[in-house]
C-alpha positions as CSV (number, residue, x, y, z in Angstrom):
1,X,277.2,-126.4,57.1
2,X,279.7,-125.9,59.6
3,X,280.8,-122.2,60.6
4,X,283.9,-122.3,58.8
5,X,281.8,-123.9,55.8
6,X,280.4,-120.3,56.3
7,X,283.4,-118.2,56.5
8,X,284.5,-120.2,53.1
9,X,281.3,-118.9,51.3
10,X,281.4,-115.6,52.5
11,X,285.3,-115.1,51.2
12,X,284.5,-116.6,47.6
13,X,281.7,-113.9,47.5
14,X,284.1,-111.2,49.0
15,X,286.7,-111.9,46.3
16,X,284.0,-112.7,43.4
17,X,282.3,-109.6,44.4
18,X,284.6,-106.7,45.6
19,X,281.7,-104.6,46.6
20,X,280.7,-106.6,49.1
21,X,281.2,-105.5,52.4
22,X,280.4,-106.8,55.8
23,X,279.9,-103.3,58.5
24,X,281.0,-106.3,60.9
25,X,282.1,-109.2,59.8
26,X,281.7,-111.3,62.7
27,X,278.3,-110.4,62.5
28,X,278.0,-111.6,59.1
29,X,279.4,-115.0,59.5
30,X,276.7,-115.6,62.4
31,X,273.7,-114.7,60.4
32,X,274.8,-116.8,57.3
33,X,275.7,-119.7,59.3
34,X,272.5,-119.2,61.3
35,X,270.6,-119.4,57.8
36,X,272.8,-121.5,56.2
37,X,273.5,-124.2,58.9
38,X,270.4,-126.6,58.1
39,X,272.1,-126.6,54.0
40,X,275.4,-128.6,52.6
41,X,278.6,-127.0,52.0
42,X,278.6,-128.1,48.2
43,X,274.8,-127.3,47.9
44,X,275.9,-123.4,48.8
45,X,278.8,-123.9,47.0
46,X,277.4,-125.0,44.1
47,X,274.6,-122.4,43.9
48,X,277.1,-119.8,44.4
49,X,279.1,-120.9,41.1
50,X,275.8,-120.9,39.1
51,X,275.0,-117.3,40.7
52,X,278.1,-116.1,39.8
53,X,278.3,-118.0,36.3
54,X,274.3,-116.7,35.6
55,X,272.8,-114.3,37.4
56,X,274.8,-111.1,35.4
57,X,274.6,-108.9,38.4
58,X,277.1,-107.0,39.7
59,X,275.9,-107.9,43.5
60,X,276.5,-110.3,45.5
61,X,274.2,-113.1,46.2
62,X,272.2,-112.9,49.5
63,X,271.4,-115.8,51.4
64,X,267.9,-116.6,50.5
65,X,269.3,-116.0,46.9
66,X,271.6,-118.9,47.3
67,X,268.8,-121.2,49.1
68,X,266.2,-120.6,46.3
69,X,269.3,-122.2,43.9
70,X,270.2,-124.9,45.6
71,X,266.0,-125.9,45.2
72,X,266.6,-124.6,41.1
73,X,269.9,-126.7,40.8
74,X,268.2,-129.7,42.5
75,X,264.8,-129.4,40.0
76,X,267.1,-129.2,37.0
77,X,269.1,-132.4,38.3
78,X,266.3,-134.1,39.2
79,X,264.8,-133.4,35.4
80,X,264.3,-136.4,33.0
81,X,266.0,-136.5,29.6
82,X,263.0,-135.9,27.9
83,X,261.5,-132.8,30.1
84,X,265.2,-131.4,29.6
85,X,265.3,-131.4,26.5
């Protein structure tokens, strides 16, 4: 992910979660797109949906919460019909 990739995740989370606040949001964007720079945009993006679609809580998502999706969304996609089912 690129650092604006970064910046686009963190502002879907601000506005999905109004709690969320960054003491220094500089700061913030750095150490996601230090974590995050290794994943794909619509990896994140994706796991973020589900999190937000899912996960019931009323915080937002932390980083290695959105990692450990994108490896849950991949095992689901990566399931067969039958093992779906």
């Amino acid at each position: 992910m690129t650092r604006e990739e970064t910046i686009l995740i963190i502002r879907v989370i601000m506005r999905a979660y109004p709690n969320f606040k960054a003491d220094n949001l500089t700061e913030t964007v750095d150490s996601w797109h230090f974590f995050l720079a290794d994943h794909k945009y619509n990896d994140i993006a994706v796991a973020l949906k589900t999190y937000v679609n899912t996960s019931g809580s009323a915080f937002a998502p932390s980083v290695s919460e959105l990692i450990a999706m994108t490896r849950k969304t991949d095992e689901l996609i990566e399931m067969t019909e039958q093992e779906a089912w």
